[in-house]
Structures are given as C-alpha cells and as structure tokens.
C-alpha positions in Angstrom: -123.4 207.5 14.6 -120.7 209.4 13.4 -121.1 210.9 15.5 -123.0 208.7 17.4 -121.5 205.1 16.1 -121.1 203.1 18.5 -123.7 200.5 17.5 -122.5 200.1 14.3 -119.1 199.5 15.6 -119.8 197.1 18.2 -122.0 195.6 15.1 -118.9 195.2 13.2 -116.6 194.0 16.2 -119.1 191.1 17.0 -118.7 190.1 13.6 -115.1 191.1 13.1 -113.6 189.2 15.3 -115.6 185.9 14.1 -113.8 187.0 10.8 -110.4 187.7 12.0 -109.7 184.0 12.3 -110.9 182.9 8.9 -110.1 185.6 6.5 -106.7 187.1 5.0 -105.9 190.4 4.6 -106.7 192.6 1.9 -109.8 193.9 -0.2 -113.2 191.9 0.5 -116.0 191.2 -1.1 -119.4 193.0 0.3 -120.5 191.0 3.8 -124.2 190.1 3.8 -124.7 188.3 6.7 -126.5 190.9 9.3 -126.4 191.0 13.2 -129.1 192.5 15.6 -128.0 195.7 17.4 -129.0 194.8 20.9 -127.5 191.0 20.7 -124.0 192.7 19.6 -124.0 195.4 22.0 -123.3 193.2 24.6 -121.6 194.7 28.0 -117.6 193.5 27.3 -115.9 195.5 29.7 -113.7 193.4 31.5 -110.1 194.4 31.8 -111.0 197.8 29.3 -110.9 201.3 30.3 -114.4 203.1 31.2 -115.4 206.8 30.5 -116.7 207.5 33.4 -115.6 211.4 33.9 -115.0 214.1 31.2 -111.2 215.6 30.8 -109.6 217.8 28.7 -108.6 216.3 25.0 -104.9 216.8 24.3 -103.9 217.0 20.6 -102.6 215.8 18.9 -102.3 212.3 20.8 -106.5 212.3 20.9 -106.0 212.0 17.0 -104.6 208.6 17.9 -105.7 205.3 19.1 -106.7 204.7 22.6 -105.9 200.7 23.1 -107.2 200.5 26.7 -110.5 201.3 25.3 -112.7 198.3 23.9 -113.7 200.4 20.8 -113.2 203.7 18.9 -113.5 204.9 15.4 -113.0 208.3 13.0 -115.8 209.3 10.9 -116.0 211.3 7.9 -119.0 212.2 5.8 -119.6 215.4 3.5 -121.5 216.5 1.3 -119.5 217.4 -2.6 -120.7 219.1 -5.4 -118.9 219.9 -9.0 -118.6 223.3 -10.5 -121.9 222.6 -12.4 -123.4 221.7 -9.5 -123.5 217.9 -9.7 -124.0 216.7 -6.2 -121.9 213.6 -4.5 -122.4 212.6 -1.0 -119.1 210.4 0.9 -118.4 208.4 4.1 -114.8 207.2 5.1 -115.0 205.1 8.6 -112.3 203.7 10.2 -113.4 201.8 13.3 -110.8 200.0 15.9 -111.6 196.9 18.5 -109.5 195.5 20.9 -110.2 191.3 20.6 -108.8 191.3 24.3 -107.4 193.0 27.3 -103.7 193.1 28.1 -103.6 190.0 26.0 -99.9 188.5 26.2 -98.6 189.0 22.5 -97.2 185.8 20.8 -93.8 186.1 19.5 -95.1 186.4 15.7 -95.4 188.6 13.3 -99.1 188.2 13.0 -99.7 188.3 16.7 -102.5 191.7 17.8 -104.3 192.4 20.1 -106.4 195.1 17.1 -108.8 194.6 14.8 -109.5 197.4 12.1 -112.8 197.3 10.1 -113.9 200.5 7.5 -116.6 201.3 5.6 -116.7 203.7 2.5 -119.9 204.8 0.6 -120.5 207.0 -2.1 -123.5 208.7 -2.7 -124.0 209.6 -6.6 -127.2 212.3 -6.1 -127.5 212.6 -10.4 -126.7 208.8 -11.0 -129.7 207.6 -8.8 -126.6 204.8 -7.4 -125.3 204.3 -3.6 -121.7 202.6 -3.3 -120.8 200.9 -0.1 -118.4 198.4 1.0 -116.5 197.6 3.8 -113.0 195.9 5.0 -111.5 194.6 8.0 -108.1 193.3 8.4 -105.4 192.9 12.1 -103.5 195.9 12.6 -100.0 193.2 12.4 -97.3 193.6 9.5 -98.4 197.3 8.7 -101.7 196.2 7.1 -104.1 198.7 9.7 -103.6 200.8 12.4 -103.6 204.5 13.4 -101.2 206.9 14.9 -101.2 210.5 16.8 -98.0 212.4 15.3 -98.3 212.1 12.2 -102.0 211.5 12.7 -102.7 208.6 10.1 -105.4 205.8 10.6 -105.6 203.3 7.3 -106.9 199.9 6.6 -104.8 198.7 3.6 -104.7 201.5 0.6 -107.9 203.4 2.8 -106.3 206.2 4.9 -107.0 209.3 6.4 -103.7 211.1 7.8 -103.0 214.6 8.2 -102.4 216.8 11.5 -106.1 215.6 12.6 -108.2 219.1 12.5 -107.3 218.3 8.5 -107.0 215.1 6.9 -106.3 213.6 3.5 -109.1 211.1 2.6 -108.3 208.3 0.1 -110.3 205.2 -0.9 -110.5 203.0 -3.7 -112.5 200.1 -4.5 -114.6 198.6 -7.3 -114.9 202.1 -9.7 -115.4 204.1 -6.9 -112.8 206.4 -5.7 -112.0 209.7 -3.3 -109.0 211.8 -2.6 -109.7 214.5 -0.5 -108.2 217.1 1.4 -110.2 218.6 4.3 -109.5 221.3 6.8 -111.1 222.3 10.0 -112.6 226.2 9.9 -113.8 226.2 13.5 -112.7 224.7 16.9 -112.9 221.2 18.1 -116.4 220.5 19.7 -116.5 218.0 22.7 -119.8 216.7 22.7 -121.6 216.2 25.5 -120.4 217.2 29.0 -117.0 218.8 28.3 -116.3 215.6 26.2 -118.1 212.8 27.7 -120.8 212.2 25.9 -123.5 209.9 28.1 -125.8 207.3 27.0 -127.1 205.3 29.4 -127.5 205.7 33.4 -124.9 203.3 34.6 -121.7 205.1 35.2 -119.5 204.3 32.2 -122.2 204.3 30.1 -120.4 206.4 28.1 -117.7 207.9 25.1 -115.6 210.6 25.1 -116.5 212.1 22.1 -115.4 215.3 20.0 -116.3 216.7 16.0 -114.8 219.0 13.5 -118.4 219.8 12.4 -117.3 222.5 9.6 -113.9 221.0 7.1 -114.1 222.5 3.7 -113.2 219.8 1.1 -111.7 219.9 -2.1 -110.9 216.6 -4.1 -111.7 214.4 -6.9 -114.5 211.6 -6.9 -114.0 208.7 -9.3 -117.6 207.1 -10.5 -116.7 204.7 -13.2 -114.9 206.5 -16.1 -115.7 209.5 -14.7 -113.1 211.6 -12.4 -114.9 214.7 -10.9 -113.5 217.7 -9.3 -115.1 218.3 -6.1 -115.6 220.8 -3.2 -118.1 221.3 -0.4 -118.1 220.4 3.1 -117.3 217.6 5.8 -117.9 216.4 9.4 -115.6 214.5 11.3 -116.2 212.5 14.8 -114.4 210.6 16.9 -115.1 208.4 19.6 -113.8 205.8 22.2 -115.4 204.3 24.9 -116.0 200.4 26.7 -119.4 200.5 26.8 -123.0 199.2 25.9 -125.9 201.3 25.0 -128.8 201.5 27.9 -131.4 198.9 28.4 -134.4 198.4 26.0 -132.4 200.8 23.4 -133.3 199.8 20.2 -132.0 202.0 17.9 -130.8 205.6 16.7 -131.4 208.4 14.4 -128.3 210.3 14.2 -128.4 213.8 12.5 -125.1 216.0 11.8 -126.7 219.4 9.8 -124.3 221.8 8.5 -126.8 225.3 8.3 -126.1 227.9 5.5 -126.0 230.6 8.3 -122.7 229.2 9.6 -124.3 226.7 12.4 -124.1 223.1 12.6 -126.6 220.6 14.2 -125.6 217.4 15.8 -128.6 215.3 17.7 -128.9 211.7 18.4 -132.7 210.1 19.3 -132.6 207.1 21.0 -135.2 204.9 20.4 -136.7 202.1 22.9 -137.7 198.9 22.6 -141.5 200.2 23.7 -141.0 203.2 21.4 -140.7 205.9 23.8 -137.4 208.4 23.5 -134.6 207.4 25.5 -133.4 210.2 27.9 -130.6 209.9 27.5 -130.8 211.8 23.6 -128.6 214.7 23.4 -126.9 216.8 21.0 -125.6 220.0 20.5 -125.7 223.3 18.5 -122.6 225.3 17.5 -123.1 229.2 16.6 -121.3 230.1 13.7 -118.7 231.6 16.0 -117.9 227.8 17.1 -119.4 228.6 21.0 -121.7 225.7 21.6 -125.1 224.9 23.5 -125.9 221.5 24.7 -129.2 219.9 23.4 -131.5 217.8 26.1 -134.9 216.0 24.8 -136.8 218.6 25.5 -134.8 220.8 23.6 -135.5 219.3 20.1 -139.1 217.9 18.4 -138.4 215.6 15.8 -141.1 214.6 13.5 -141.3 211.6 10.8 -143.2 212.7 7.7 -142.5 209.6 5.1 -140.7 206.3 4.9 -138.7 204.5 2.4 -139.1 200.6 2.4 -135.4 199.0 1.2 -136.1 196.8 -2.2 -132.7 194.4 -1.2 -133.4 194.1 2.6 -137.3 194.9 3.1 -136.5 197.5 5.9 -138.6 199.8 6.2 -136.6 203.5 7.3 -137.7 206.7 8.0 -137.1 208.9 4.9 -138.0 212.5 5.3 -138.2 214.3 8.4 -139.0 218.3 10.7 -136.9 218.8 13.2 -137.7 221.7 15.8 -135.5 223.5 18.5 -137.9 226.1 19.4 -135.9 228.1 21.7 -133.0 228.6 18.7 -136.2 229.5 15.9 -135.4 226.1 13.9 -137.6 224.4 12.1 -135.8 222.3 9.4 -137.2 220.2 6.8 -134.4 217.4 6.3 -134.8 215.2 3.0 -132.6 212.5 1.9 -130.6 213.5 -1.3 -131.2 209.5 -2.3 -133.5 207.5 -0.8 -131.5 204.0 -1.3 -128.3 204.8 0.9 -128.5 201.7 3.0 -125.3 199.8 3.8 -125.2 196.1 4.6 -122.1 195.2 6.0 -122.2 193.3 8.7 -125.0 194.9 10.1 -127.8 196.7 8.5 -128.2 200.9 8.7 -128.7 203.9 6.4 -126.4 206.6 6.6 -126.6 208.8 3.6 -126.6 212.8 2.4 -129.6 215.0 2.9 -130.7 218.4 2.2 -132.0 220.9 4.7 -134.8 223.6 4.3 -137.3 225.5 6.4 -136.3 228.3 8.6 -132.5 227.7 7.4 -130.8 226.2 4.4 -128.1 223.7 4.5 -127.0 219.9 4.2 -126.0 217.3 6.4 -126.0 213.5 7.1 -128.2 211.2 8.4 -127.6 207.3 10.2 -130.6 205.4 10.9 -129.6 202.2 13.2 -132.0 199.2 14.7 -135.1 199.2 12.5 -133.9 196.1 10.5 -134.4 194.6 13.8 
C-alpha cells in the first residue's frame, strides 16, 4: 500500500460510494461487509486524468488534492515506543474518490463531487490487542476534504495538517487515541520513474507516487485509561492515479523497512492469479544520505517462512518473512510485532508493525492485500 494502496482504496471507493447515499455523516460503526480486490478494481477511467508520464512534484500544492484524478490518498504508519520501551505500532489513512467526472454541482449545500474514507489502527505490541476502524463521509459542509497551503486533509475530528514534509496526526475513536507530531529528516522520494510509479503494461497504468520514508514522531497514544508518551519513527506516502492494477493481479505484499543504519526499504510483490510474480514489482532503496536506487524483480528475493491463519475471518496470511537484495548485502528477517493486525473495513487486509533483523536491524510495516480472496 502505503505506499502501494491503491487496492485498498479502490476497495473502499466501490464500497463508499454504495454508502454515500444511505449514511450520514459522522463517526461509524466497524463495516464488515468485504469486497474482492479484482471485482473493485474495475477500469473507471472515463472523463479522469491518467498518469501516463512522470513530472516534477511541486510543493506544496502536491500536499493537496488532485480532483481530476479518480483516486488518491495520504498514508501514515510508524512504529512508537515509550521511555521504557513499551512498543505501539499506528496507521492514519486518509483516502479521496471522485463519484464522477466534471459532474455539474447541484445548487445545495450537500452537493460533491468527493468522497473521503479513513482508516486508523493501533497496534498495542505489550497488550496482545489491534484497534482498527474506519470512516467515510462527502467532503460538503466542511465535514472532509484536504488542502495544499495550509496542507490539512481530515475526515471529521481525524486530520493530518501541517506544511506536508511534517504533519500533526490526530484521531480518536472508541478508547483509542493519537496526537502526533512528525517531521521529515530526509528528502522527498518519488518512487518509481522520477515519480511515476508503473503497475501494469497499459500506458496509464499507473500513480504518481512520492514518500517521506524517515519522520521522527513524538506524541501521546491513548489505550483505554492509559495516555502514553511516545516517540519513534513514521512513513508517509502519497499517491494519485485513474487506474486499475494489471490483468490476473491478485494481490500485494507491500513492505516499507526503516534500517538502523539510516536506510529505508520500500518494495511492493505483485502477486498473480497463477501465482507467479507480476513484473511489474518494484521498489526502491534510499541510502542514508536520502540518494535513492530503483528496485526491479530481480533485484529482491522474498521468501515466506510461516503463516498466521485470522481466528475472525479464516484468512490465512503470510506472517514472517527473508527478504534478500543481494547486490546491497541485505538479508533481513522481517517479523510481525502482532500477528492479529488484520483490518476489515470494507475490504479485508493486514497491515500492521514488524521488526527487522539479519544483516541490519530496524522496523517497518507490512500490508498484505488479496489473499482473503
């Protein structure tokens, strides 16, 4: 995802804008109804804006919302600890979807052509528990929407705003809370080529796609009656495209590994429906003095060496994993920090915190989309 999340996001639109008609605004209770990946990733282009060529990003208007796209979406995870050393892993996703094209705008109030949908998850590591839920809501009357200067993007009383290479992050819900304050220590990535980031052979098949892989994070984390004091680290992506994944893609798993040594990791696997890799896989590895080198599949081994069978939905996930890049003397041992860090909201993935070993130390997150398919 993020990060490579466009399947959850077209997920979540499919089912977002069934919603849109029937529900009000405001705080919802957890959606359990699931969709298939490849039946919502259908090809909805017309009258939308293609990536079809990389350019230059241009902050801070990038920050902010690209409405001639079909979909885009800003993604924060991180990985938190206490002062003695209790672990907490966090994701705050805010995810927008145009319903329509140059739609004419009724002369009311409630009239959009946007749909915002977020989903927050808290990971408590001591606890043993996983928090996730998710909201959606029109972006009329000031209830969701985003902006470049100021850079804000919210979805009732969840926001992130800030100048974009830092953010404030607050959510609420339940007796689950974060407010955070993160800040960018190296450049801007763009993934892929110079920004576009490919992934599938049509032309257009495609986001344009950059990270802040390295934000330092300071904060509290509200678990029940408990309010702890937090620092660590965070990744943030964005994306924006009109687009469908490839033909016979099943499925993702999405790693973003922040190393000890100052390096971060980012590499999506594509699955197929006839379980071969998709060529289309890429990622990319940042030096600790933020110059990047682009990942093909041949670039990176990735090896599964246990799975975790979910107890509420029966899915069976991948839950431990070795992933090699040879020609940069990597060999990481990646371990979820929980195993149950599934989220079913509107669709079904895992996306939680791991822990990295091996030839380097470090942490990082993990999304796992299309096996409950």
């Amino acid at each position: 995802m993020n990060r490579l999340a466009l399947g959850a996001v077209a997920v979540v639109a499919v089912l977002g804008v069934a919603l849109f008609a029937l529900w009000p605004s405001g705080p919802r209770a957890p959606i359990q109804a699931t969709i298939a990946v490849r039946e919502a990733l259908a090809d909805d282009r017309a009258g939308f804006t293609r990536a079809v060529a990389a350019r230059p990003f241009s902050f801070p208007a990038d920050h902010g919302p690209h409405p001639d796209f079909r979909t885009e979406w800003w993604y924060y995870t991180g990985n938190l600890t206490t002062a003695a050393g209790r672990r907490v892993g966090f994701q705050l996703t805010f995810f927008r979807i145009a319903l329509a094209p140059d739609a004419v705008v009724r002369a009311s109030a409630w009239a959009t052509r946007q749909l915002y949908l977020a989903h927050f998850a808290v990971s408590d590591i001591a606890g043993g528990r996983f928090h996730a839920f998710s909201r959606s809501s029109r972006e009329a009357l000031d209830l969701a929407g985003a902006s470049a200067s100021p850079f804000r993007v919210w979805l009732d009383d969840w926001s992130a705003q800030g100048d974009g290479s830092s953010a404030r992050l607050r959510a609420s819900e339940s007796e689950v809370a974060i407010d955070l304050e993160l800040s960018a220590t190296k450049p801007v990535v763009a993934q892929g080529d110079g920004g576009l980031s490919r992934k599938g052979p049509e032309p257009g098949n495609a986001s344009l796609y950059y990270s802040f892989t390295r934000m330092p994070a300071r904060g509290v984390v509200r678990l029940g009656r408990e309010t702890l004091e937090v620092s660590g680290e965070a990744w943030m992506d964005r994306e924006w495209s009109t687009s469908a994944l490839g033909p016979g893609v099943e499925g993702w798993d999405w790693f973003a590994l922040q190393l000890d040594d100052g390096r971060e990791l980012m590499f999506y696997l594509l699955r197929r429906r006839d379980g071969a890799i998709d060529p289309f896989s890429a990622g990319t590895l940042v030096a600790a003095d933020g110059t990047t080198r682009a990942l093909e599949p041949g670039d990176v081994r990735i090896e599964t060496l246990a799975h975790w069978t979910s107890p509420r939905s029966g899915v069976r996930y991948p839950a431990r994993w070795r992933l090699s890049v040879p020609s940069a003397d990597l060999r990481l041992e990646i371990e979820p920090r929980l195993a149950d860090q599934e989220l079913i909201v509107g669709t079904r993935y895992w996306e939680g915190a791991v822990a990295v070993g091996g030839t380097a130390a470090g942490q990082g997150y993990v999304e796992l989309v299309g096996y409950a398919e």
